[in-house]
PLY file of the C-alpha trace (Angstrom):
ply
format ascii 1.0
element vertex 128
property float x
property float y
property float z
element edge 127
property int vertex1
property int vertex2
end_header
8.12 74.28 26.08
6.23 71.23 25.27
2.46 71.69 25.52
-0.39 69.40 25.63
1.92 67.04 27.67
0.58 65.11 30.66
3.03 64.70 34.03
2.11 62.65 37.03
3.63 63.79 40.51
3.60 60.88 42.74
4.31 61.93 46.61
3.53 60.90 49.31
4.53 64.05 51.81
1.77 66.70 51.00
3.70 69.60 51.07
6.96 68.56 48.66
3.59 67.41 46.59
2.17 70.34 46.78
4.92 72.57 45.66
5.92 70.35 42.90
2.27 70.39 40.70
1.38 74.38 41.95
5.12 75.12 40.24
4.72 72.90 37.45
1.05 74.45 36.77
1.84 77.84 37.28
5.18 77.83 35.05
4.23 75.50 32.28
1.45 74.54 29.88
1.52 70.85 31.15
-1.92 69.67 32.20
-0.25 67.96 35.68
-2.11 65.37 37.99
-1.16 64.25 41.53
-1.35 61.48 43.76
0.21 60.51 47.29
0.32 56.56 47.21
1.50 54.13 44.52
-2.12 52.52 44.30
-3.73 55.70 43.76
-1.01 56.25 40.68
-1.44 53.29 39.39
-5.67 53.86 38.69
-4.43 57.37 37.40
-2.14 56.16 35.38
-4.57 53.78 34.23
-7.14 56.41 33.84
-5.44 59.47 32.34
-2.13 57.51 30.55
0.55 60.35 31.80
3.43 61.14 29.19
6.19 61.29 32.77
5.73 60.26 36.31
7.79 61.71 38.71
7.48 58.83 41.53
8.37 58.97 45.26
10.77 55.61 46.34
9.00 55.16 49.30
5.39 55.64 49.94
2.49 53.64 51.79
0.30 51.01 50.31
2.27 50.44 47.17
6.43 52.04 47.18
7.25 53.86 43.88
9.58 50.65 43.01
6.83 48.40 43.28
4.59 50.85 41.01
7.24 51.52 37.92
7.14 47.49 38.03
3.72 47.35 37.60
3.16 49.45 34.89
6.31 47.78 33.21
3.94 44.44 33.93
0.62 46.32 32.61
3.17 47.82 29.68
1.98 51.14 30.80
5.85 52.05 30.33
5.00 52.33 26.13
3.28 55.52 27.06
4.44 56.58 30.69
8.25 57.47 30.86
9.30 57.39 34.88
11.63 59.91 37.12
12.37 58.80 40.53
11.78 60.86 43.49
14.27 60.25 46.21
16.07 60.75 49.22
20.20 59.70 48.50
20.18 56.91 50.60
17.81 54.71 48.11
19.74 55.16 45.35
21.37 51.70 45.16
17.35 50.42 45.20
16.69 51.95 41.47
18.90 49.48 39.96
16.35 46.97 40.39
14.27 48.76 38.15
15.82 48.12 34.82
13.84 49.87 31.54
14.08 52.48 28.96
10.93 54.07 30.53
13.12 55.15 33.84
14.86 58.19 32.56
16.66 58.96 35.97
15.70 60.53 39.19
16.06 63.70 41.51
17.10 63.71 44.72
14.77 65.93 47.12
16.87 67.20 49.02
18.55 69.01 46.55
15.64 69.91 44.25
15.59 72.56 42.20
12.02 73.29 40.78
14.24 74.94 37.09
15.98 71.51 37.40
12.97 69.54 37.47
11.48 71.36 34.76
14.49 70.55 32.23
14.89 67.10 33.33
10.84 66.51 32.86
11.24 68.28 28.70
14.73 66.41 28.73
13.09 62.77 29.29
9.82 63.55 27.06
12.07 64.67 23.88
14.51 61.80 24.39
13.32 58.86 21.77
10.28 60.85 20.97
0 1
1 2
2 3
3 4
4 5
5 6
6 7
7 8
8 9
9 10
10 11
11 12
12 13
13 14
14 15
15 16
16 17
17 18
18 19
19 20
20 21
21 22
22 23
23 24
24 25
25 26
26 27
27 28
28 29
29 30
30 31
31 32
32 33
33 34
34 35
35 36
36 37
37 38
38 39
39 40
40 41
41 42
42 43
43 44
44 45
45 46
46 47
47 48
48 49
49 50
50 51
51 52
52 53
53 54
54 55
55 56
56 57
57 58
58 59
59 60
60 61
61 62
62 63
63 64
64 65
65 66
66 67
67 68
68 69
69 70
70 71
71 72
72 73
73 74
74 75
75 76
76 77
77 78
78 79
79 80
80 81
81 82
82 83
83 84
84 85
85 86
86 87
87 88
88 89
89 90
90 91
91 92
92 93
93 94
94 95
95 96
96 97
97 98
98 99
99 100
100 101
101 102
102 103
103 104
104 105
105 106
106 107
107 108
108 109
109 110
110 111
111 112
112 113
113 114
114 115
115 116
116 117
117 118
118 119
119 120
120 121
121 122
122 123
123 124
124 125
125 126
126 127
């Protein structure tokens, strides 16, 4: 298990949100931060320059699309390597978000918190 390693959850819905970090905290060394709106990622992401970002599709003030452009625009993407959060019927929108920083994404309503953890090492080893 990679340590040291900084991971972003970005959800809006408090208690997926919630579940996601205490799991990730409690079952790895990862030093994990949390936000529930794309503005409020995009000052962390700023501020604390996470290895991954999990981001929710769609969220108020600024959608999860709208924020993995942004930091593609800021080239935050060098640093931050991105796994959508979604529910199946956005899929077809994450084609608009073209870069070797998006490493996939995970449907919620199938998550599996094991699954999340491999995809998470899976995306920080690749091109590392």
């Amino acid at each position: 298990m990679q340590e040291n390693k900084k991971i972003l959850i970005v959800e809006d819905e408090e208690a997926l949100r919630r579940i996601l970090v205490e799991f990730l905290r409690s079952e790895t060394a990862w030093e994990v931060f949390e936000a529930g709106d794309g503005e409020e990622a995009l000052e962390l992401i700023r501020k604390v320059s996470p290895d991954l970002a999990l981001l929710d599709i769609a969220m108020p003030k600024m959608d999860g699309l709208t924020l993995a452009k942004k930091m593609m625009e800021e080239e935050l993407t060098e640093k931050t390597k991105i796994i959508f959060l979604t529910n199946s019927a956005e899929l077809s929108s994450i084609s608009s978000v073209s870069s070797p920083a998006v490493m996939g994404y995970l449907v919620k309503s199938n998550i599996d918190m094991r699954e999340v953890i491999e995809r998470i090492t899976e995306a920080l080893t690749e091109n590392s």
